[in-house]
N, C-alpha and C positions, 0 to 999 in steps of 0.2 A: 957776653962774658962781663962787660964791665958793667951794665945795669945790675948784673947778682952782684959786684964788687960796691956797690952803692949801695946795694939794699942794706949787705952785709954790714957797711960802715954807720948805714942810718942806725940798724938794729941794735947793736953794740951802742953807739952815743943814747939810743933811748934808755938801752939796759944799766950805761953808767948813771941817769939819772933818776935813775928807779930808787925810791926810796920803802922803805919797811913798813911805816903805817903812810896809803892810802886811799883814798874815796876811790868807788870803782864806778862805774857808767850810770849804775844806778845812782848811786848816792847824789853824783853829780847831776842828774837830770836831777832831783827833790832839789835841791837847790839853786837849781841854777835863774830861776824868777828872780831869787834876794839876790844873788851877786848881780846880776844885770840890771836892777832897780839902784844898787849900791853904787854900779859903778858910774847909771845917767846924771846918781846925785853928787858924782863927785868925790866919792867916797876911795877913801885909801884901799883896794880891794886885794891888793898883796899880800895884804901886812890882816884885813881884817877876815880874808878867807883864804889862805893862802895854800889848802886841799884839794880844794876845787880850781886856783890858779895854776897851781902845778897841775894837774891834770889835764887840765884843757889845751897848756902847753905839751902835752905828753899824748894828746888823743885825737885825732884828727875827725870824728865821730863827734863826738863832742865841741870841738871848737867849730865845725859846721854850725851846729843845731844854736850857738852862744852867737855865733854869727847873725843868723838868723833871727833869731829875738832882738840885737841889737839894732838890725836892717829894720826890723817892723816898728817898735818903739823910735824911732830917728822919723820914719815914716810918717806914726800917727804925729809926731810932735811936731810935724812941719805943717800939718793938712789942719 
């Protein structure tokens, strides 16, 4: 019972931060190369994609796969 009370509370906090226009799984995969190039250079990536940042905070799918890219690029840049 209290894991559905969890769920329930997650679901509801993601649904207050749902907003009206945005990126869906796709759009953010098409981009997700430039924000993760943007963000190795330093780049304000909040403020300069900030569709694909709310998303990835909102999608747990997607923050994997942005994970991921970051793990390998950290990777190649050490080797």
């Amino acid at each position: 019972m209290e894991e559905n009370a969890a769920m329930t509370v997650n679901f509801l906090e993601m649904l207050a931060m749902t907003k009206e226009d945005e990126h869906s799984c796709a759009d953010v995969y098409e981009l997700l190369d430039q924000f993760v190039e943007l963000k190795v250079r330093g780049a304000d990536v909040d403020k300069l994609m900030p569709k694909v940042k709310h998303h990835l905070d909102m999608c747990k799918d997607c923050f994997e796969e942005y994970e991921s890219l970051m793990a390998a690029l950290e990777f190649e840049a050490e080797n």
